[in-house]
C-alpha positions in Angstrom: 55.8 162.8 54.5 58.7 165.3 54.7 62.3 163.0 54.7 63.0 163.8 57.9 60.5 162.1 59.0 60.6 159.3 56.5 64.6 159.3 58.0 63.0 159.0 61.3 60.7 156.3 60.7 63.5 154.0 58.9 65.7 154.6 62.4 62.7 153.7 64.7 62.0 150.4 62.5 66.0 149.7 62.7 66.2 150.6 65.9 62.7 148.3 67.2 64.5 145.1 65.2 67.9 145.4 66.6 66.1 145.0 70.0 64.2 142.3 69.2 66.9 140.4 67.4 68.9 141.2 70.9 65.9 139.7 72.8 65.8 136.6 71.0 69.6 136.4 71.0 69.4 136.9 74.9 66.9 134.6 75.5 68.2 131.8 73.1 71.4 131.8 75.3 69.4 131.5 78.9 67.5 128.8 76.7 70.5 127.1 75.9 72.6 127.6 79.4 69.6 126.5 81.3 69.6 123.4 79.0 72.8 122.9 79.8 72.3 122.7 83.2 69.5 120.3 83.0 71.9 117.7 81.0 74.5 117.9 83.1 74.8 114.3 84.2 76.4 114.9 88.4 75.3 118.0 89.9 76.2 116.4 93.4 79.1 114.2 94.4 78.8 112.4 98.1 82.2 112.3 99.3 82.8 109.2 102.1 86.2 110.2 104.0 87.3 107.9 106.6 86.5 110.0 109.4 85.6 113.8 109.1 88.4 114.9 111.5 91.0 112.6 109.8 93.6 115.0 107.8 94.3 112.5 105.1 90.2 112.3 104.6 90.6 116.4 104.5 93.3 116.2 101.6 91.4 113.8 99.6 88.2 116.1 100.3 90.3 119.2 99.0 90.8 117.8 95.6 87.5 116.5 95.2 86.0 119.7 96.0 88.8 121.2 93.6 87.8 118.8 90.7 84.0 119.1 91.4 84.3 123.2 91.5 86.0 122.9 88.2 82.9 121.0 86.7 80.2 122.6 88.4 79.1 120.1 91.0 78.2 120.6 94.4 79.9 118.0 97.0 78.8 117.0 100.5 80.9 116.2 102.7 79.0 112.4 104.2 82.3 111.5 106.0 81.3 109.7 109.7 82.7 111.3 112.7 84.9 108.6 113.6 86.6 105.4 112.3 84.0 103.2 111.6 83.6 100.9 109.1 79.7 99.8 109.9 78.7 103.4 110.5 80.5 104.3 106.8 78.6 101.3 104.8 75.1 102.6 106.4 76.2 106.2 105.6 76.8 105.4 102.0 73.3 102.7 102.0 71.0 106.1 103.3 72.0 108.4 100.8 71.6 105.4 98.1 68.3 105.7 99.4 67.6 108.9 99.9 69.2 109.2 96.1 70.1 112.9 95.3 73.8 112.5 94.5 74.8 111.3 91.0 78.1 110.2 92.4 79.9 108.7 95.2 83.7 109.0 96.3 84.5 107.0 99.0 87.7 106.3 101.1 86.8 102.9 102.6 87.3 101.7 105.6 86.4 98.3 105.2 87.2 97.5 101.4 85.7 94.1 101.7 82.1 95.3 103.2 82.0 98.4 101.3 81.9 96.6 97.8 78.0 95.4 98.5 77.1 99.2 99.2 79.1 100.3 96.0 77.0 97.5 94.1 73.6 98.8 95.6 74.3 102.2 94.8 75.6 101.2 91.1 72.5 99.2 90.4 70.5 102.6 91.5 72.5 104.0 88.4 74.9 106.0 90.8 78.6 106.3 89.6 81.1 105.1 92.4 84.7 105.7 92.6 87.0 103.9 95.3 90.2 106.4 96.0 92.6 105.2 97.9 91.9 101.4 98.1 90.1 98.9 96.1 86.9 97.5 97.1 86.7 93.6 97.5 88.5 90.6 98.9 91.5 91.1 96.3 94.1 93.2 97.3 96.6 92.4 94.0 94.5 94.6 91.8 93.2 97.8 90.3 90.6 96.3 87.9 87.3 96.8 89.5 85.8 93.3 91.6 82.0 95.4 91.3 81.1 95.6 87.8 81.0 99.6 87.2 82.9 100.7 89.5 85.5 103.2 89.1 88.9 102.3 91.0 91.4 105.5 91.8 93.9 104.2 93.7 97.2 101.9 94.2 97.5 98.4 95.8 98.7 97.5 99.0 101.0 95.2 97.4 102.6 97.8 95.3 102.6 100.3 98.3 104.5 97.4 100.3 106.9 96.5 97.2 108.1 100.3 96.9 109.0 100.6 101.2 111.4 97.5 100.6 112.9 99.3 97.4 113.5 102.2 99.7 114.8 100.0 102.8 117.2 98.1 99.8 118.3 101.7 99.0 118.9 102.6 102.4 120.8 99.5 102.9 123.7 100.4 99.6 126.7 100.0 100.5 126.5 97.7 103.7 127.7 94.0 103.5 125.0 93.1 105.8 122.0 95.6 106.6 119.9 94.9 109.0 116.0 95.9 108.6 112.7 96.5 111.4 109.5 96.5 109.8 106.7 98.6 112.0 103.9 96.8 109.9 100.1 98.8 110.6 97.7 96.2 112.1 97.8 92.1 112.6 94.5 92.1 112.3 93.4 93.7 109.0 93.8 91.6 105.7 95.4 95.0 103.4 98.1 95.1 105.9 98.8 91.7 106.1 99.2 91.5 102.1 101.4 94.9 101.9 103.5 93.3 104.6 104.0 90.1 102.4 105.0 92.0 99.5 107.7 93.8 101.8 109.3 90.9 103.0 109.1 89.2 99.8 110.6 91.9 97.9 113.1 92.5 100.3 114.4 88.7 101.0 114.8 88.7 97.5 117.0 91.5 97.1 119.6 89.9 98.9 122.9 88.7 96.8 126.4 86.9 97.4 128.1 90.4 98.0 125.3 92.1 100.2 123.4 90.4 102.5 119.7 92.2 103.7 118.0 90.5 107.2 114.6 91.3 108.4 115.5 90.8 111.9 112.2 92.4 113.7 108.7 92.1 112.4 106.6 93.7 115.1 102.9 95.7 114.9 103.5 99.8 114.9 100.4 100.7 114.4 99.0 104.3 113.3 100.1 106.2 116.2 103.3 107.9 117.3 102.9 106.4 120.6 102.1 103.0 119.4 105.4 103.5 117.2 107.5 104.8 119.4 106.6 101.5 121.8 107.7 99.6 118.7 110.8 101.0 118.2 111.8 101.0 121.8 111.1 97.0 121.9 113.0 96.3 118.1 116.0 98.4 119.7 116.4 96.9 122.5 116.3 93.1 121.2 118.2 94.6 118.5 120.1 97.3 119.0 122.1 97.1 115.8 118.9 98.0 113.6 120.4 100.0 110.1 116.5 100.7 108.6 113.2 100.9 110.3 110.4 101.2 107.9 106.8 101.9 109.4 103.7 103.8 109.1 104.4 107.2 109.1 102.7 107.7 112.3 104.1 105.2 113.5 108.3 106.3 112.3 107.3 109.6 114.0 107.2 108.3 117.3 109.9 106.0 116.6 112.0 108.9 115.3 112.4 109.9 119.6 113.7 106.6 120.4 116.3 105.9 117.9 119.3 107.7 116.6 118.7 109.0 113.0 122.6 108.9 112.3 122.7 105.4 112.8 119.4 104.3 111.5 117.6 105.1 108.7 113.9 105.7 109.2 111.2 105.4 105.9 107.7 106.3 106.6 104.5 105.3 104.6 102.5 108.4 104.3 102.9 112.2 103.1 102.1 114.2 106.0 103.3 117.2 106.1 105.8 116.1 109.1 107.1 113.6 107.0 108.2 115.4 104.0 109.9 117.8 107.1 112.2 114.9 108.2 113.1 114.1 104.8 114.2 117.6 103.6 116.1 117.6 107.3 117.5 114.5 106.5 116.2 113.2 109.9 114.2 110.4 108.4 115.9 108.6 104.5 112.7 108.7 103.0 108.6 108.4 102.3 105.9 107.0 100.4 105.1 110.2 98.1 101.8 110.2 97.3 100.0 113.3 95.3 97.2 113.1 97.7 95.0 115.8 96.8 95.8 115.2 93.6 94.2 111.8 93.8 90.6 113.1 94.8 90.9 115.6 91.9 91.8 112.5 89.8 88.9 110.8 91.3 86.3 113.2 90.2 88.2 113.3 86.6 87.7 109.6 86.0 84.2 109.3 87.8 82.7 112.5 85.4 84.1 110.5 82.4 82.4 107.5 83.5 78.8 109.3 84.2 79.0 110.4 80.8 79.2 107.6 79.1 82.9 108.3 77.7 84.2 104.6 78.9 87.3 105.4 80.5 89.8 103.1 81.8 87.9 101.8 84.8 91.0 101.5 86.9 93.9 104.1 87.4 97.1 103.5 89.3 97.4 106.7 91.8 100.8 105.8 92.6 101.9 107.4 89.2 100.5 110.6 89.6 104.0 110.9 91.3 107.4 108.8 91.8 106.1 107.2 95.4 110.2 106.6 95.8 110.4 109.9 98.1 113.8 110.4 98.9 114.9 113.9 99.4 116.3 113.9 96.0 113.0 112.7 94.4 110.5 115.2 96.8 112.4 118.8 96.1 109.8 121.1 97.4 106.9 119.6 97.5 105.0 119.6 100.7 102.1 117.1 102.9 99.1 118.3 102.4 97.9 116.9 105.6 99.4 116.2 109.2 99.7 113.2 111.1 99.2 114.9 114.0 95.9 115.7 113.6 
């Protein structure tokens, strides 16, 4: 053999193991990326919203999808079409049946009824996260009442403690400052307790040199129109009102009844028309929630509990950002949903 073609020969035989060396390394990786995929614990998170039009159930949804993206999980969207707490607990007892979702976020609507459908699903080996509220009959804390669950989410009685801070601050430098509380609804336990803590915290704050009176205590609801009812019946039985503090909803339809100049308005929510009338200075302040982040929070702390990491089962969403939202303490940041729609 001439040694050109003994050159030749050596270059095919280099040439034939590089490729199969690049074979092997190419199907080694699809080996290993498809078993990957196979152990990855939630491929599919069912998301629970309180009602699929609501725009606070959209935010929440946002971040999910945001934190699920970011992990590689799909999410569907299993949100009922209106407010409904019955209709949510069957939603969320199907798909336990039905059993293709490794997860569940849900944004309950009845806290207390929705704990035996996170237990089900738990006991099915599902993880379960409650955002926004807790679920059971205690409203005073974080720490899971269903053994498993994941809690992301703040307490009605710290929600109701930080709106009296911010009607106390509204009331410096007034000998005597009269306050209206808008509370949401009579009838449902988690408002009762958040309106406890606020008059609580704010008789309490009272002193020898400043005196602070709750001198209306009337139901605003979660409507502009129910709120603006409200407002127009506090003023008028007490027309020298210095603080009204109500759902945000609620402070929005009280905000065309009552002067802004004379009376400081706090609403409990981050909609996008709130953090307006606090940069205007038309309203003293909101609750300022990270509200978004919350649901990407939510998939953070459930994905660590799936894989078997044992994270703190309870996180305070309240700290994700100072919920004090005055215009000092907001700067730029903006709702991420409307109360409006």
């Amino acid at each position: 053999m001439t040694k050109s073609k003994k050159l030749f020969v050596a270059l095919a035989a280099v040439a034939a193991m590089s490729l199969a060396a690049c074979s092997s390394s190419d199907s080694a990786e699809t080996t290993e990326s498809s078993a990957a995929a196979d152990t990855q614990v939630v491929k599919k998170i069912a998301f629970f919203g309180f009602w699929k039009s609501n725009s606070f159930t959209q935010a929440v949804l946002a971040g999910v999808q945001e934190g699920a993206a970011a992990a590689g999980a799909e999410v569907v969207d299993l949100s009922t079409a209106a407010y409904d707490g019955a209709a949510q607990i069957k939603a969320v007892q199907d798909q336990t049946i039905k059993g293709d979702a490794q997860m569940y976020i849900m944004l309950a609507s009845d806290s207390v009824g929705m704990a035996t459908a996170a237990e089900e699903a738990i006991a099915k080996g599902i993880t379960v996260v409650a955002a926004f509220t807790p679920l059971g009959a205690r409203f005073d804390t974080l720490e899971p009442q269903v053994p498993g669950l994941v809690v992301v989410a703040e307490t009605p009685i710290s929600n109701g403690v930080v709106l009296a801070e911010l009607a106390i601050e509204a009331c410096d430098g007034k000998a005597v400052c009269n306050v209206a509380y808008l509370e949401g609804f009579k009838a449902l336990p988690l408002d009762n307790v958040r309106t406890t803590a606020f008059v609580d915290t704010l008789k309490a704050s009272s002193t020898a040199g400043a005196v602070i009176k709750l001198v209306a205590q009337v139901e605003g609801g979660y409507s502009p129109d129910s709120g603006k009812k409200a407002a127009q019946d506090v003023i008028q039985a007490n027309p020298n009102v210095n603080v009204m503090v109500g759902s945000s909803q609620a402070i929005l339809g009280a905000t065309d009844v009552v002067d802004p100049k004379k009376v400081a308005l706090i609403g409990n929510g981050s909609s996008t028309e709130a953090y307006a009338n606090v940069k205007s200075g038309t309203w003293f302040a909101l609750i300022n929630m990270d509200t978004k982040g919350m649901g990407v929070k939510a998939v953070e702390v459930g994905l660590a509990q799936a894989n078997g990491q044992k994270p703190n089962p309870s996180f305070d969403s309240s700290t994700l950002l100072d919920p004090h939202g005055t215009k000092a303490i907001i700067g730029d940041l903006m709702g991420t949903y409307s109360d409006l729609s």
